[in-house]
LOLUMTOR-315489 format. One record per atom (N, C-alpha, C): residue number from 1; residue in one letter; x, y, z. Coordinates in steps of 0.02 Angstrom, whole numbers, plus 50000, padded with zeros to 5 digits. Layout:
BEGIN
[node NUM, "A", [X, Y, Z]];
...
//
This chain:
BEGIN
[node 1, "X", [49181, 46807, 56040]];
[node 1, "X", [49234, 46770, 56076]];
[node 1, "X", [49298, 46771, 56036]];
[node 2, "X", [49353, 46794, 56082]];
[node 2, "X", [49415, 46779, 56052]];
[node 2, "X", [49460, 46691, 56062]];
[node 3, "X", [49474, 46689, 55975]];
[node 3, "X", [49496, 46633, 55977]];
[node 3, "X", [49587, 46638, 55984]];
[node 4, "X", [49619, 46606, 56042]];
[node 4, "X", [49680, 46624, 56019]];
[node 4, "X", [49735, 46539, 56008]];
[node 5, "X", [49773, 46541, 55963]];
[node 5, "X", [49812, 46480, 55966]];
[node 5, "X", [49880, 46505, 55984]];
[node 6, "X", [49869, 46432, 56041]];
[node 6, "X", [49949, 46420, 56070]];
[node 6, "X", [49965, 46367, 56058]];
[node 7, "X", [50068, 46400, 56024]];
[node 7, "X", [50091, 46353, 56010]];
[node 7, "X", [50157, 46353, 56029]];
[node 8, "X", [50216, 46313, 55998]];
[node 8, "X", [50285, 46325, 56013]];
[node 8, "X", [50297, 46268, 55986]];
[node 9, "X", [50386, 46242, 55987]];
[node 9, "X", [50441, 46202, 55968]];
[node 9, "X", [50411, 46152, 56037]];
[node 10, "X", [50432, 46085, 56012]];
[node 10, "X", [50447, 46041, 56083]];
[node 10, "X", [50478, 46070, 56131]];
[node 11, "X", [50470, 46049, 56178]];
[node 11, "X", [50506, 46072, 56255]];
[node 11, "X", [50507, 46155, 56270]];
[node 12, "X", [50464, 46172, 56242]];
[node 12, "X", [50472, 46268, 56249]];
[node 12, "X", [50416, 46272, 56298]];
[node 13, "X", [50386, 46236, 56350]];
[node 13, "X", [50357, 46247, 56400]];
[node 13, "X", [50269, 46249, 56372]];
[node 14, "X", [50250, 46217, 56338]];
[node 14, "X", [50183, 46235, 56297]];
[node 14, "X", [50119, 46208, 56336]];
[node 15, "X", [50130, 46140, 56369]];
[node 15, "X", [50096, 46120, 56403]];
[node 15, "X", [50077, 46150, 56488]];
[node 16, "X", [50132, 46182, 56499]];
[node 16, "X", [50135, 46210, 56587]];
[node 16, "X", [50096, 46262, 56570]];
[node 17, "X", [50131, 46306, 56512]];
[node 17, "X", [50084, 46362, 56498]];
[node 17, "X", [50016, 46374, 56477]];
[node 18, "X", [50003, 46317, 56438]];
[node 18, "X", [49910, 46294, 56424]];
[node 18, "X", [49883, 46282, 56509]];
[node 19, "X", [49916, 46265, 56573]];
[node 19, "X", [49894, 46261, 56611]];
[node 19, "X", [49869, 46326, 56636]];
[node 20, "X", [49928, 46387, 56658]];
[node 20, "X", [49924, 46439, 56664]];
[node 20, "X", [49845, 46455, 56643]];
[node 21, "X", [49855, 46443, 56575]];
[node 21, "X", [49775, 46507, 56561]];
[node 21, "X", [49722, 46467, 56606]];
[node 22, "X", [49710, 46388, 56586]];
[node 22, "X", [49669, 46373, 56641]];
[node 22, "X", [49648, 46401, 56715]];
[node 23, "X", [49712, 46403, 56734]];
[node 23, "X", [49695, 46422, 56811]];
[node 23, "X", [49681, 46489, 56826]];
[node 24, "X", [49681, 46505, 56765]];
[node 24, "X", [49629, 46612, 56779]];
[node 24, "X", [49563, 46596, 56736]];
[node 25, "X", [49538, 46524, 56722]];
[node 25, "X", [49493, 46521, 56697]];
[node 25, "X", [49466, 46518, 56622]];
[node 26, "X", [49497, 46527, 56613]];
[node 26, "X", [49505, 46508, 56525]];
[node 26, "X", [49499, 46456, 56488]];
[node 27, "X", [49430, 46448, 56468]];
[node 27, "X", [49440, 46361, 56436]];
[node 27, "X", [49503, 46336, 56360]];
[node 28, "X", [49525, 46278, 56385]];
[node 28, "X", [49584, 46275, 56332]];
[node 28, "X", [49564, 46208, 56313]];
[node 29, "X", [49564, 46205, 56218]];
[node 29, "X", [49557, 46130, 56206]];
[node 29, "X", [49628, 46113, 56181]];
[node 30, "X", [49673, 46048, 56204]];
[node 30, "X", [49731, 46022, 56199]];
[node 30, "X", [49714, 45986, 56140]];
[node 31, "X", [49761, 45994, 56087]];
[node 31, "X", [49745, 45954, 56027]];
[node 31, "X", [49805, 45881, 56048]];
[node 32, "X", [49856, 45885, 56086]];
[node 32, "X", [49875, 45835, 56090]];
[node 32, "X", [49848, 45787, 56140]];
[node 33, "X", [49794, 45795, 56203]];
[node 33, "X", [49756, 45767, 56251]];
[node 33, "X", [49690, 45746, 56198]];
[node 34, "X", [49676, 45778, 56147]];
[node 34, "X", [49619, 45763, 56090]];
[node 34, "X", [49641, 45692, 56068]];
[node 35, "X", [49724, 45693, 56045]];
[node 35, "X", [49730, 45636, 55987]];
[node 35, "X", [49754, 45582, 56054]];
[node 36, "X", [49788, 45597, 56115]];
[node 36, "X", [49766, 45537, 56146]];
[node 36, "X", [49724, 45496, 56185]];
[node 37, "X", [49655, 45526, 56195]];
[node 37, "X", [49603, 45490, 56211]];
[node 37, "X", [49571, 45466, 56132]];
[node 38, "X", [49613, 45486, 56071]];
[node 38, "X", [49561, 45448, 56010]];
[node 38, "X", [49625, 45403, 56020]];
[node 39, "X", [49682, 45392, 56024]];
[node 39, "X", [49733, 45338, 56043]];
[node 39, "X", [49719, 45259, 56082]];
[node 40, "X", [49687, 45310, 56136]];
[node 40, "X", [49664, 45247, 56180]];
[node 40, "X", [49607, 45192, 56168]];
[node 41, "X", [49609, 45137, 56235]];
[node 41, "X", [49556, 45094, 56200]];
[node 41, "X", [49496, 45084, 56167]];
[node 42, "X", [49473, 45087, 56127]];
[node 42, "X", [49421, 45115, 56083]];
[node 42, "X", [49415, 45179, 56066]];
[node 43, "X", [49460, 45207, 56061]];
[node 43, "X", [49480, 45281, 56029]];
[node 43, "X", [49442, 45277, 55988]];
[node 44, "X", [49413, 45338, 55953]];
[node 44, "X", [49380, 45340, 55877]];
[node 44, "X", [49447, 45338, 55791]];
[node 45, "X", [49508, 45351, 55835]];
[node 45, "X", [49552, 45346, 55772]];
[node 45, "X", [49587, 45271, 55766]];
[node 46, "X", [49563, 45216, 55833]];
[node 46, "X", [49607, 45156, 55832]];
[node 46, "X", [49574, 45115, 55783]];
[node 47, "X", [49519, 45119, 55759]];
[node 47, "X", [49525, 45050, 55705]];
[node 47, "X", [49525, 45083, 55620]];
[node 48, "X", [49514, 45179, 55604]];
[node 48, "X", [49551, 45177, 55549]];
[node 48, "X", [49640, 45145, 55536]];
[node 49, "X", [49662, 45175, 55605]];
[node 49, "X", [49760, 45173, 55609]];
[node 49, "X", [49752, 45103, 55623]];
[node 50, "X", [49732, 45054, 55645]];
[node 50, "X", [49737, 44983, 55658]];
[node 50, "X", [49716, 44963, 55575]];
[node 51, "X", [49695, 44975, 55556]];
[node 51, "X", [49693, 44976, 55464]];
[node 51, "X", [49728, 44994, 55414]];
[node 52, "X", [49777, 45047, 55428]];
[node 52, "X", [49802, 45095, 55408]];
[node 52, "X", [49880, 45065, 55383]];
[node 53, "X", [49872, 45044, 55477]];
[node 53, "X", [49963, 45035, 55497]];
[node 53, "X", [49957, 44957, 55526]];
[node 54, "X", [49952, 44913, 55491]];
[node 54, "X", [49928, 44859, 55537]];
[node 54, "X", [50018, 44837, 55601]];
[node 55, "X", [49953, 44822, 55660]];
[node 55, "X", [50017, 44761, 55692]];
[node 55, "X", [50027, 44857, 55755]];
[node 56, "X", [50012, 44890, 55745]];
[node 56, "X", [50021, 44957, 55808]];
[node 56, "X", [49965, 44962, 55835]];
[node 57, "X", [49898, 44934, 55815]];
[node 57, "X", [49817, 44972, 55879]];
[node 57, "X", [49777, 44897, 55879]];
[node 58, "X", [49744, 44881, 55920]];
[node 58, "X", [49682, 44848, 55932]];
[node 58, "X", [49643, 44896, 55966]];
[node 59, "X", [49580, 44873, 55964]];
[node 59, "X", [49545, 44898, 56027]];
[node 59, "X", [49530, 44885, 56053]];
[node 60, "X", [49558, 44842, 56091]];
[node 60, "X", [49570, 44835, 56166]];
[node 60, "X", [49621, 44852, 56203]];
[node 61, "X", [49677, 44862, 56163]];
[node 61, "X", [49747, 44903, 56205]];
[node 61, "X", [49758, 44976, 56184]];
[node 62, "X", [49722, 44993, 56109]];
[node 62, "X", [49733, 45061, 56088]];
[node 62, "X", [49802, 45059, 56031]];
[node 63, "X", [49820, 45113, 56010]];
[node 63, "X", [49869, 45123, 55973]];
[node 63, "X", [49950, 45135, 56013]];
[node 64, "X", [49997, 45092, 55983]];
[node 64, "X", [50044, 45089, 56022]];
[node 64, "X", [50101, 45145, 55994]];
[node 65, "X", [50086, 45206, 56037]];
[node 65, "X", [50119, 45281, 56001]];
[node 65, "X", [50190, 45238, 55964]];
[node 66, "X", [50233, 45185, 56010]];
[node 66, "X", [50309, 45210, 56005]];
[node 66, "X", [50305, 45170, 55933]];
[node 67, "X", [50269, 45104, 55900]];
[node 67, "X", [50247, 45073, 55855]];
[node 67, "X", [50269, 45137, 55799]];
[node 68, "X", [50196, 45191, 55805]];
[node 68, "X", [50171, 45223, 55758]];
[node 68, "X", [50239, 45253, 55748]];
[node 69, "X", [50261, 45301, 55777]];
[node 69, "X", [50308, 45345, 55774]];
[node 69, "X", [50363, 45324, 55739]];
[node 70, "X", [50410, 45239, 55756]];
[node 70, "X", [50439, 45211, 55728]];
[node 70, "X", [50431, 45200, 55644]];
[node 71, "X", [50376, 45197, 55614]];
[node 71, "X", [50351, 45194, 55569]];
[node 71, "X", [50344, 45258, 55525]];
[node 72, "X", [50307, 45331, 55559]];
[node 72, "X", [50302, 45378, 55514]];
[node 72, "X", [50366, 45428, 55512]];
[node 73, "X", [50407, 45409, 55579]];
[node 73, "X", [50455, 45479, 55595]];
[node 73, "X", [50475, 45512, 55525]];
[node 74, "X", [50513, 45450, 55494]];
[node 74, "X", [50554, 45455, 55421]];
[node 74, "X", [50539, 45441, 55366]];
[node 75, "X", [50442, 45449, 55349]];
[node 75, "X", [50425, 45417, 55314]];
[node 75, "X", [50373, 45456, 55299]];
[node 76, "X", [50399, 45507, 55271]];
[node 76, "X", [50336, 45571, 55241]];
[node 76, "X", [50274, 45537, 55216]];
[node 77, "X", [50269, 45498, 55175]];
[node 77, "X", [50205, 45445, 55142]];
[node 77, "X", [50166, 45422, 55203]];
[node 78, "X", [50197, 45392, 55258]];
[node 78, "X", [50157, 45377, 55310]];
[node 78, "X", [50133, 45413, 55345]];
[node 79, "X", [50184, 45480, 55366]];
[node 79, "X", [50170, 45523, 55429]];
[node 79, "X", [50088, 45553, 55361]];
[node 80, "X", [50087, 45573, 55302]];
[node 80, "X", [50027, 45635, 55267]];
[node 80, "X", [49976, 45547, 55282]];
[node 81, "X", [49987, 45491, 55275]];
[node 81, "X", [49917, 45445, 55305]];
[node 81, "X", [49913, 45465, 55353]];
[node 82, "X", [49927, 45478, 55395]];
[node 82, "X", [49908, 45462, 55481]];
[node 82, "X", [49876, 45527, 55496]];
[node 83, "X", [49895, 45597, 55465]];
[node 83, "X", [49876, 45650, 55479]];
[node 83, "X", [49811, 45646, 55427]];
[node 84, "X", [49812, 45607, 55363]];
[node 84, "X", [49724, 45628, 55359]];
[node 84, "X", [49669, 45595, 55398]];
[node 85, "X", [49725, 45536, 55428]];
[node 85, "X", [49658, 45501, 55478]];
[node 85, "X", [49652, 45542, 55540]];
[node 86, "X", [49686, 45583, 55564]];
[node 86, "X", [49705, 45602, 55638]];
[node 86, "X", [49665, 45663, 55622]];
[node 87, "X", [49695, 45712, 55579]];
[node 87, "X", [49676, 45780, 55583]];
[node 87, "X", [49599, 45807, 55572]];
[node 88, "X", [49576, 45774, 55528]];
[node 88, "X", [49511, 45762, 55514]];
[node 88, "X", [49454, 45768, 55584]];
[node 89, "X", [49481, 45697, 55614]];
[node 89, "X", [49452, 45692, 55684]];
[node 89, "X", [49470, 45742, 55738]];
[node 90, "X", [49522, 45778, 55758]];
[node 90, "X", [49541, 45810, 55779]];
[node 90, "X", [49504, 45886, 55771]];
[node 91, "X", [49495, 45903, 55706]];
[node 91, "X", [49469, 45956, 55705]];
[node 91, "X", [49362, 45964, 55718]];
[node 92, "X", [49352, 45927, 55717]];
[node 92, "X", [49296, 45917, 55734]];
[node 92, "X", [49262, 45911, 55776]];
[node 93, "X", [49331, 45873, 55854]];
[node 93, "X", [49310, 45862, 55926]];
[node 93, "X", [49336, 45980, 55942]];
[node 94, "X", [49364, 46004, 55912]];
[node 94, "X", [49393, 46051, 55895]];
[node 94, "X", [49346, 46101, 55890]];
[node 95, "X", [49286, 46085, 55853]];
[node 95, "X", [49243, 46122, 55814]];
[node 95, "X", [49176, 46115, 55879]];
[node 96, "X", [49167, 46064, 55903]];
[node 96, "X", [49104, 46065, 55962]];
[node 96, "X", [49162, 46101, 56026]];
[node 97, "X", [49206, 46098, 56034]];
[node 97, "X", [49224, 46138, 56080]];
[node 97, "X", [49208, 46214, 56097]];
[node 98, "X", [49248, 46228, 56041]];
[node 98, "X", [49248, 46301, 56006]];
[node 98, "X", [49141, 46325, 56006]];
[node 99, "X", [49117, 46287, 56009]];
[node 99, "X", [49033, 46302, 56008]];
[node 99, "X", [49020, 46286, 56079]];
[node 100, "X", [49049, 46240, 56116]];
[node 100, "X", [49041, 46224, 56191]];
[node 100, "X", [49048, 46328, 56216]];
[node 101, "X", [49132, 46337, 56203]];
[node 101, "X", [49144, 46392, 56219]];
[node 101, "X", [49104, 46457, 56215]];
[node 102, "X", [49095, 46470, 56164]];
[node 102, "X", [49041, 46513, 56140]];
[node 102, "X", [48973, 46526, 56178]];
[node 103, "X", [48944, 46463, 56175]];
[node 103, "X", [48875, 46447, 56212]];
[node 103, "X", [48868, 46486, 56283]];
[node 104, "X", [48917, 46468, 56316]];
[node 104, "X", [48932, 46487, 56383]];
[node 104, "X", [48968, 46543, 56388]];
[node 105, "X", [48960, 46592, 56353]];
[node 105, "X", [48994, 46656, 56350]];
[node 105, "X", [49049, 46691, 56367]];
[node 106, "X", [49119, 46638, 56360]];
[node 106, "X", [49179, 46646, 56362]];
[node 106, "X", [49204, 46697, 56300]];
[node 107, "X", [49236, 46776, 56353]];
[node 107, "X", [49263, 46816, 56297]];
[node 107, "X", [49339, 46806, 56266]];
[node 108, "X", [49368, 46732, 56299]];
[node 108, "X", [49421, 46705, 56251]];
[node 108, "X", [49444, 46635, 56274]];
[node 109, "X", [49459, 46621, 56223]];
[node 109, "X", [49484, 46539, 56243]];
[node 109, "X", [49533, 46519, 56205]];
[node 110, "X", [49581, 46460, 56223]];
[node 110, "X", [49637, 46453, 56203]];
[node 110, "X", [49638, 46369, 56139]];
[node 111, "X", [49665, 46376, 56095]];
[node 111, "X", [49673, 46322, 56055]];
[node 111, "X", [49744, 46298, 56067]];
[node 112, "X", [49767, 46262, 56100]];
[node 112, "X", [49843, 46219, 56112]];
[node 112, "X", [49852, 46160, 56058]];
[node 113, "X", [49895, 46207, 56015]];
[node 113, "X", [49908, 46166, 55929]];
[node 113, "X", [49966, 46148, 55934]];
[node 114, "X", [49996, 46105, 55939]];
[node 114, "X", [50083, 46094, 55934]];
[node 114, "X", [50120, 46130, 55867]];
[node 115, "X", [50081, 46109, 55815]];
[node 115, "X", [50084, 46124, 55747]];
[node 115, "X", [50058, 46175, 55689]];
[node 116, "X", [50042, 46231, 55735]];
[node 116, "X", [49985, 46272, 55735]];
[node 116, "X", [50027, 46309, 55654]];
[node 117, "X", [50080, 46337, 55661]];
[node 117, "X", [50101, 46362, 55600]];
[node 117, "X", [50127, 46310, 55541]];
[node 118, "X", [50154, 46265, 55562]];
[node 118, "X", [50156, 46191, 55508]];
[node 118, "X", [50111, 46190, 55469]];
[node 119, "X", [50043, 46169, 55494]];
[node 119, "X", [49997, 46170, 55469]];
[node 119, "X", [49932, 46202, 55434]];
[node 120, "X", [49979, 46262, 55452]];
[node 120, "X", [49935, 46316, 55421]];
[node 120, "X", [49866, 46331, 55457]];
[node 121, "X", [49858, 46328, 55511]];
[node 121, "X", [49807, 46339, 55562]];
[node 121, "X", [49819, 46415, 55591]];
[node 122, "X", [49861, 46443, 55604]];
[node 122, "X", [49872, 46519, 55608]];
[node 122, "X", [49819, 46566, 55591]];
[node 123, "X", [49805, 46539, 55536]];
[node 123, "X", [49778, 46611, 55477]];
[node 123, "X", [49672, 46588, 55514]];
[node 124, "X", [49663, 46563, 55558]];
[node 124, "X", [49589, 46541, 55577]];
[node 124, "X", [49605, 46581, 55628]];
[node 125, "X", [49651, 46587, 55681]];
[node 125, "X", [49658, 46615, 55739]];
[node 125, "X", [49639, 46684, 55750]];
[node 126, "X", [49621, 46722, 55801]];
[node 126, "X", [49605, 46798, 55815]];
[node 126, "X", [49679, 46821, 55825]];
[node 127, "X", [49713, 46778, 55888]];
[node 127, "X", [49778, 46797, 55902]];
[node 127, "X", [49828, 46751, 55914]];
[node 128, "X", [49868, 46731, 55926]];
[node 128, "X", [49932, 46697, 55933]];
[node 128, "X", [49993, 46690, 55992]];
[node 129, "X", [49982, 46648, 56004]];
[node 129, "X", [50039, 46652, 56072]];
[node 129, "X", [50083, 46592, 56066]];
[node 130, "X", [50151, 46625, 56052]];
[node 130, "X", [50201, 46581, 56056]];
[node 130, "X", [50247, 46568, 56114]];
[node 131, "X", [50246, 46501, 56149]];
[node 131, "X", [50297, 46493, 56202]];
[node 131, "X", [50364, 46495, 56155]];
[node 132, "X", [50411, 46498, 56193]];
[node 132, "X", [50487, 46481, 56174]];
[node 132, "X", [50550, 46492, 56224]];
[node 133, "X", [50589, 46483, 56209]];
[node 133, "X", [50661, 46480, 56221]];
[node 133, "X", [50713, 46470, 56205]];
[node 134, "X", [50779, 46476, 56222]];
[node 134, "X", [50823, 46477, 56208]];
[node 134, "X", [50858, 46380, 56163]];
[node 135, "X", [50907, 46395, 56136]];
[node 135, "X", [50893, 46320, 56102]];
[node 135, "X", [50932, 46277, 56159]];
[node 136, "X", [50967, 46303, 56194]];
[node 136, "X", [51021, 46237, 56245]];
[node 136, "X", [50959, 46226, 56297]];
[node 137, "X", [50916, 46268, 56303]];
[node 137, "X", [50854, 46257, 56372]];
[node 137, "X", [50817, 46212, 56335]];
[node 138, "X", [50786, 46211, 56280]];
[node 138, "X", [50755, 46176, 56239]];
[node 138, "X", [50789, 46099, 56220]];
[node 139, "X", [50850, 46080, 56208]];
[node 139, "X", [50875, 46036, 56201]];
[node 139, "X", [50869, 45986, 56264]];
[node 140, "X", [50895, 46031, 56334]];
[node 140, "X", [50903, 46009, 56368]];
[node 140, "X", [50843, 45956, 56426]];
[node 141, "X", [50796, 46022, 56424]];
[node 141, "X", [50723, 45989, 56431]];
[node 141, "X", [50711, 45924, 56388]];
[node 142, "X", [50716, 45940, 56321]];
[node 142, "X", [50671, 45875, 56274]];
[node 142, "X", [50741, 45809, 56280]];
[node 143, "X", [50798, 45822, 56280]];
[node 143, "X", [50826, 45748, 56305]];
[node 143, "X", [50829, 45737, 56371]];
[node 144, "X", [50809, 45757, 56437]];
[node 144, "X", [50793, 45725, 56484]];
[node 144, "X", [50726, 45694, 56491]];
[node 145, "X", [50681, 45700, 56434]];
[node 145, "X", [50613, 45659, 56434]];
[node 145, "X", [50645, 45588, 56453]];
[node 146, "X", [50614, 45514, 56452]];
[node 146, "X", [50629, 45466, 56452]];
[node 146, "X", [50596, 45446, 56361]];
[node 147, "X", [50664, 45410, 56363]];
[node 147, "X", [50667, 45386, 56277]];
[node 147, "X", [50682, 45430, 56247]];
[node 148, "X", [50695, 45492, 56249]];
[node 148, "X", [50706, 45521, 56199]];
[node 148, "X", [50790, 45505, 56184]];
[node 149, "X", [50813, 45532, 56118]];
[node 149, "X", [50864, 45515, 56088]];
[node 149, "X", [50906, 45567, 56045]];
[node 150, "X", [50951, 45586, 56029]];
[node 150, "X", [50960, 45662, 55992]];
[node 150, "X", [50958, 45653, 55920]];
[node 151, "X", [50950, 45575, 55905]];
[node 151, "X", [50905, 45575, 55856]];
[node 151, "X", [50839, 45578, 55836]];
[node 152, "X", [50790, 45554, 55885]];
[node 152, "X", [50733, 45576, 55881]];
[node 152, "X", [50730, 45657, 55894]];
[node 153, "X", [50740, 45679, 55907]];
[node 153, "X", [50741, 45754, 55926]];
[node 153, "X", [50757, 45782, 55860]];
[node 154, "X", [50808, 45775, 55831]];
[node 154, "X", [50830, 45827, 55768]];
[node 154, "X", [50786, 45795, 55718]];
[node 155, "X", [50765, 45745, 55726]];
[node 155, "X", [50702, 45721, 55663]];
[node 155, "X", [50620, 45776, 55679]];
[node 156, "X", [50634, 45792, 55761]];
[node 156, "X", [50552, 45824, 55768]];
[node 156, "X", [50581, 45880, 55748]];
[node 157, "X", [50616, 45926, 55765]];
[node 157, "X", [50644, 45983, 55751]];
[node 157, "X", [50645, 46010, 55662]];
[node 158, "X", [50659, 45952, 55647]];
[node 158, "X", [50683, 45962, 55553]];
[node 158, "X", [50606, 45975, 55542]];
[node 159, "X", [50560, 45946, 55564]];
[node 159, "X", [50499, 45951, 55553]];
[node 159, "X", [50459, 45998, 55579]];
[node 160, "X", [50480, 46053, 55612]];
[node 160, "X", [50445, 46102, 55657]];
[node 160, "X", [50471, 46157, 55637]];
[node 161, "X", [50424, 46230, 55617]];
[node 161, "X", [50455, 46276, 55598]];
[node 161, "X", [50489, 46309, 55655]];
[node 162, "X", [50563, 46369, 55630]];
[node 162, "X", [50604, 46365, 55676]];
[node 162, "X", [50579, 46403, 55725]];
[node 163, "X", [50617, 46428, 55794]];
[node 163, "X", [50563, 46467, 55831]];
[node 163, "X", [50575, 46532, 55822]];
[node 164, "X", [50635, 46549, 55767]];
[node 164, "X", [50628, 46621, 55762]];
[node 164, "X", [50577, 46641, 55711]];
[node 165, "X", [50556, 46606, 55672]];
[node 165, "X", [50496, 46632, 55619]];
[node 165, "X", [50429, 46630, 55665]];
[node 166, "X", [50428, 46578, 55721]];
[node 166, "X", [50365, 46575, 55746]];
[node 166, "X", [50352, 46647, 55812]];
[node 167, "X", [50430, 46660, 55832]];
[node 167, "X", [50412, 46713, 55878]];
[node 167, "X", [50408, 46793, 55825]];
[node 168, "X", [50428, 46791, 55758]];
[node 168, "X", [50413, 46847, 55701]];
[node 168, "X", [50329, 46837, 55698]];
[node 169, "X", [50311, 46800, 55681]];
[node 169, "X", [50235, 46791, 55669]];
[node 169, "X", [50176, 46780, 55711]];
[node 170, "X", [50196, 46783, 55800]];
[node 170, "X", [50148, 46780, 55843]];
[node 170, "X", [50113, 46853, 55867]];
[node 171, "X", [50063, 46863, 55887]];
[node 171, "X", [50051, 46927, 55930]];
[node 171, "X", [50082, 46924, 55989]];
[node 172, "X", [50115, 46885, 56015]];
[node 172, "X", [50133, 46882, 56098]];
[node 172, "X", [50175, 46822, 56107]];
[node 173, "X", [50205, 46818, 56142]];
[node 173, "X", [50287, 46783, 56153]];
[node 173, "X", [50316, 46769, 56229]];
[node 174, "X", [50297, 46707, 56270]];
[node 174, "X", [50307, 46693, 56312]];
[node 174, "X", [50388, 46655, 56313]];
[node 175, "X", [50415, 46714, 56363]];
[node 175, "X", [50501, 46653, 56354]];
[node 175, "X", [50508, 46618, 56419]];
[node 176, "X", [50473, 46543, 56417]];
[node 176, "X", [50483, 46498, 56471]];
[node 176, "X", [50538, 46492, 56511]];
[node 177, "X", [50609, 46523, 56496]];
[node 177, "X", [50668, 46501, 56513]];
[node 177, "X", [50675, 46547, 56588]];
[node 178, "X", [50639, 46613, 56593]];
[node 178, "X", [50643, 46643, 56651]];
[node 178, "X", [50588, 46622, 56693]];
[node 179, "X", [50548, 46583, 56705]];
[node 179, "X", [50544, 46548, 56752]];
[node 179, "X", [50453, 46536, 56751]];
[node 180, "X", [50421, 46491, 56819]];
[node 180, "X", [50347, 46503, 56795]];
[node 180, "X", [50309, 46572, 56821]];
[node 181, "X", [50357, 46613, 56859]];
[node 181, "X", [50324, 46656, 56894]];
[node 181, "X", [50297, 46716, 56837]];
[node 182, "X", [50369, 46726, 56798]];
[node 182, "X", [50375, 46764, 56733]];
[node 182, "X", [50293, 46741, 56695]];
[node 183, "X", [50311, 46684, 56677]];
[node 183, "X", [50265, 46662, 56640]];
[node 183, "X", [50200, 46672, 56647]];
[node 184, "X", [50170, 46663, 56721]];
[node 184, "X", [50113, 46665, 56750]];
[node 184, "X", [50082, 46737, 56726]];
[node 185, "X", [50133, 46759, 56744]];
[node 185, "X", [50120, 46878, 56731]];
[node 185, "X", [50108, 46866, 56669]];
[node 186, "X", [50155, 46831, 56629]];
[node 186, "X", [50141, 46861, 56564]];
[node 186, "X", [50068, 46844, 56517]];
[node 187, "X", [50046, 46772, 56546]];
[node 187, "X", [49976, 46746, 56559]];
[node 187, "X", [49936, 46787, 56581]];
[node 188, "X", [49938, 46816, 56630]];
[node 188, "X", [49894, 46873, 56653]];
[node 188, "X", [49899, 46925, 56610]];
[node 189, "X", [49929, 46941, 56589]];
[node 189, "X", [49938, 47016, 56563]];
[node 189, "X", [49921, 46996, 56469]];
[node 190, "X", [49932, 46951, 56466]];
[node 190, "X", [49882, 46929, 56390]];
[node 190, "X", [49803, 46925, 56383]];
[node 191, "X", [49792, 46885, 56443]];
[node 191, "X", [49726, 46893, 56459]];
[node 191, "X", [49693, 46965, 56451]];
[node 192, "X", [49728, 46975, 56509]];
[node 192, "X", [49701, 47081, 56515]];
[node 192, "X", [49699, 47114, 56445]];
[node 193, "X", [49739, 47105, 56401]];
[node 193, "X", [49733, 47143, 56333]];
[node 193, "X", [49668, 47116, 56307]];
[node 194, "X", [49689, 47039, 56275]];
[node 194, "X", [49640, 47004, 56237]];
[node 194, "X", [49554, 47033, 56258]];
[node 195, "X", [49547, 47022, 56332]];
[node 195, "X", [49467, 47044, 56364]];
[node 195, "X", [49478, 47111, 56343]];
[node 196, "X", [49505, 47136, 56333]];
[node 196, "X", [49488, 47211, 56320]];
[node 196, "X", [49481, 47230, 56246]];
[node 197, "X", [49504, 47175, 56209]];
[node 197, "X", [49495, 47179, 56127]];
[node 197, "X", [49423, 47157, 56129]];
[node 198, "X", [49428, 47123, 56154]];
[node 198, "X", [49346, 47059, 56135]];
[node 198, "X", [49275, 47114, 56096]];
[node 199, "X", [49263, 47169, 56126]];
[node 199, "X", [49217, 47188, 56074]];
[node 199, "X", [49250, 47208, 56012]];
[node 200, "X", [49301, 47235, 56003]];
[node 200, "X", [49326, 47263, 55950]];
[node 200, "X", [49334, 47201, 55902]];
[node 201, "X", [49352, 47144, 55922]];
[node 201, "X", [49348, 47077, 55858]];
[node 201, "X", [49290, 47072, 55861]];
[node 202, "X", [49221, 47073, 55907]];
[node 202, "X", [49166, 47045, 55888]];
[node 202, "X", [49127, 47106, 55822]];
[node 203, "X", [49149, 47152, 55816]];
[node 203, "X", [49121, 47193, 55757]];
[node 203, "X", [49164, 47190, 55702]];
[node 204, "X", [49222, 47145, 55703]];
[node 204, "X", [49269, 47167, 55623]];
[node 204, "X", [49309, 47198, 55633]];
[node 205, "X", [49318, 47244, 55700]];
[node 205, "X", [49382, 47286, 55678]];
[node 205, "X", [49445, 47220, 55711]];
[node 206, "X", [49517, 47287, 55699]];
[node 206, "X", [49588, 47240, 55718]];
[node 206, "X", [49602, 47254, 55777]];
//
């Protein structure tokens, strides 16, 4: 089975496009749908971070993201706590997936990492798919979220590698900005390669 991670910058279309592979069938595990059902009420990460960070989780309401965020955005010491409580768990609901997949004889499946080159998760992958776009499409998307702020934004950004190193270092390069139809093809037409690699990674070769 080929493993491939998708990733991108905020607002570069990452989530529409994790949909895409779904709908030709492709199982995809969302690492950010991972950390918010451990978020929610009785999450498995709410009573380390209700320990952690007091006065942001119970469990009975869950962890209160805008709390947390307020707390680690600017605060390197907090954000490396939260990621050894988070990532830990994360990779493990990660790890029965990835064996879910397998079991059932899927010749590829998708890992949706926000942070996939940050964190040095790249170098586990078979292949790589980076969404992206242009930076005024990108801006423009992530401050029409609600709450967002162009300060919060250049704080996630400072923290995200840029997207020209990430579209240098991917096998494949989706540019969201021409539209979902583009996108959809180009979903298809990744697929079509990858299934056609699949024995060639299952013996070692490239």
């Amino acid at each position: 089975m080929i493993i491939v991670g998708l990733t991108g910058s905020i607002g570069m279309g990452k989530s529409a496009t994790a949909q895409m592979f779904r709908d030709l069938g492709t199982p995809v595990h969302d690492a950010d749908a991972a950390v918010h059902e451990m978020y929610g009420p009785g999450g498995i990460a709410v009573g380390p971070i209700a320990e952690a960070f007091p006065g942001v989780a119970t469990n009975k309401t869950g962890v209160d993201r805008n709390k947390l965020r307020d707390i680690v955005l600017d605060d390197p010491t907090a954000l490396a706590r939260l990621e050894g409580i988070v990532h830990p768990l994360v990779k493990a609901v990660e790890a029965e997936f990835v064996e879910s997949c397998k079991r059932a004889g899927h010749p590829v499946m998708i890992l949706d990492i926000p942070l996939l080159f940050e964190k040095g998760g790249a170098d586990r992958m078979d292949y790589v798919v980076v969404v992206s776009a242009p930076a005024d499409v990108q801006r423009q998307r992530v401050l029409a979220r609600l709450g967002m702020t162009e300060e919060v934004f250049e704080s996630i950004l400072a923290k995200q590698t840029p997207d020209s190193i990430k579209r240098e270092k991917a096998d494949f390069v989706i540019d969201t900005s021409r539209g979902f139809d583009h996108a959809r093809s180009e979903v298809a037409r990744i697929l079509e390669i990858l299934k056609d690699k699949a024995p060639d990674k299952s013996d070692g070769t490239p």
